[in-house]
Residue, then its C-alpha position, 0 to 999 in steps of 0.5 A: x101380859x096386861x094387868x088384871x082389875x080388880x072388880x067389885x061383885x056384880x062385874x059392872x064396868x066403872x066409868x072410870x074402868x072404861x076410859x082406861x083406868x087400867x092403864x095406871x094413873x100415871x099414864x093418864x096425860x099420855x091418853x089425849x093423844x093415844x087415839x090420835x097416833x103420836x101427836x107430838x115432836x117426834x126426834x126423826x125428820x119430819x114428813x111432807x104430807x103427801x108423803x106415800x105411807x108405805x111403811x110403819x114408822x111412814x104411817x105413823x111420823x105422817x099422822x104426827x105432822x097432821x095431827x100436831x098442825x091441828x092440835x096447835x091450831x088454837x084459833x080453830x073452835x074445838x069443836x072443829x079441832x076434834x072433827x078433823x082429829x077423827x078424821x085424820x087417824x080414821x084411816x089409820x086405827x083398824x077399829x074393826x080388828x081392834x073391836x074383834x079383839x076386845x071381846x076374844x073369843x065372844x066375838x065369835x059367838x055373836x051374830x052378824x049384826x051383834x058384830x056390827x052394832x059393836x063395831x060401831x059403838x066401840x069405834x064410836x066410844x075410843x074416839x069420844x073417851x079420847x077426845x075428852x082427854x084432848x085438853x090433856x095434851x099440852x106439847x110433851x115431847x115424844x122419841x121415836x126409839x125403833x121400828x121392829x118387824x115382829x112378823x110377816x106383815x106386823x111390827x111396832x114401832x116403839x116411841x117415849x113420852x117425856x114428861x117435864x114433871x117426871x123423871x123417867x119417860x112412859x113407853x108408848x109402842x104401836x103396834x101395826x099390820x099391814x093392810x093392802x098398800x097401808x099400815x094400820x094400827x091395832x093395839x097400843x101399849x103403854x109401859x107394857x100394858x096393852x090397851x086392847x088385853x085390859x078391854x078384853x079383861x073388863x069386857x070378858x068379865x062382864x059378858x060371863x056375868x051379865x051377857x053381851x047386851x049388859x056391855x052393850x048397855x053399859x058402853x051406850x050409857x058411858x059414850x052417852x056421858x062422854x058425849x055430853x061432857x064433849x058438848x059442854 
């Protein structure tokens, strides 16, 4: 069950609540790689790219090798690092459903077009509060643990994060459906805590307070800084 937040009065979502302050402090180097799908030295075999990724631990030790090569391609700008990062996991973080779940059951009270306009701006928002914890990233190495069916079509598949400057490793575990021939992400949880439940916390908060164009206003202004920070 994600933690509860505390909140000040007027329910307005912090800059630093929204990139995932809820997690805990501790967890804030792991968040640079977070988006990117589990860029580091996974303790399995490695995949040939090209490999079909027909299952969930496929997807996700195949997205690893790619986002690692570009990760440790300092000779590229950083610009065009961060292009081709979003470009690798697009296909593999389902952002539609992830944005669905963010918002609970409000999502079903928006029109067609609110729907749409809060797809692209969540989609829009992950990438660019992850990316600005690209510099984070610095080789930590993570385990692969296991791969669980948790359903016809869903599974998690459980990594560790070994820190050299901590003794005990964060949990870091995907969780993935099936959707047609591939597997695509949804949520991710580190030590327990899911990323998507503590987005619907913050946001369900703020839409019964001030409505859903108050969030969209605020995560607009927020992207608007992430943004900028990234062109610095």
């Amino acid at each position: 069950m994600a933690t509860n937040c505390s909140r000040h009065d007027d329910q307005e979502l912090e800059p630093s609540m929204l990139l995932i302050d809820m997690v805990h402090f501790r967890t804030m180097p792991v968040l640079a790689f977070i988006l990117v799908g589990l860029v580091g030295t996974l303790a399995a075999p490695s995949v040939a790219r090209g490999t079909p990724e027909n299952d969930p631990k496929t997807t996700v030790m195949s997205t690893v090798a790619q986002a690692t090569d570009i990760l440790k391609n300092h000779q590229a700008p950083q610009a065009v690092r961060r292009r081709e990062l979003i470009q690798t996991i697009a296909g593999h973080f389902d952002f539609t459903d992830m944005a669905r779940s963010s918002l609970g059951y409000h999502w079903r009270q928006l029109a067609a077009d609110q729907q749409q306009r809060f797809v692209r701006l969540f989609t829009a928002f992950l990438e660019d509060a992850y990316l600005n914890k690209l510099e984070n990233y610095s080789g930590q190495k993570i385990e692969f643990v296991a791969e669980t069916s948790t359903g016809p079509g869903d599974s998690q598949v459980s990594t560790k994060v070994i820190q050299p400057d901590r003794d005990q490793p964060i949990r870091l575990d995907y969780r993935l459906k099936q959707d047609g021939g591939d597997w695509k992400v949804y949520d991710v949880t580190v030590d327990n805590i899911s990323i998507m439940a503590n987005y619907r916390n913050q946001f369900d908060r703020v839409i019964n307070h001030q409505g859903f164009d108050a969030l969209m206003k605020q995560m607009q202004s927020k992207q608007q800084e992430l943004v900028a920070s990234l062109d610095k």
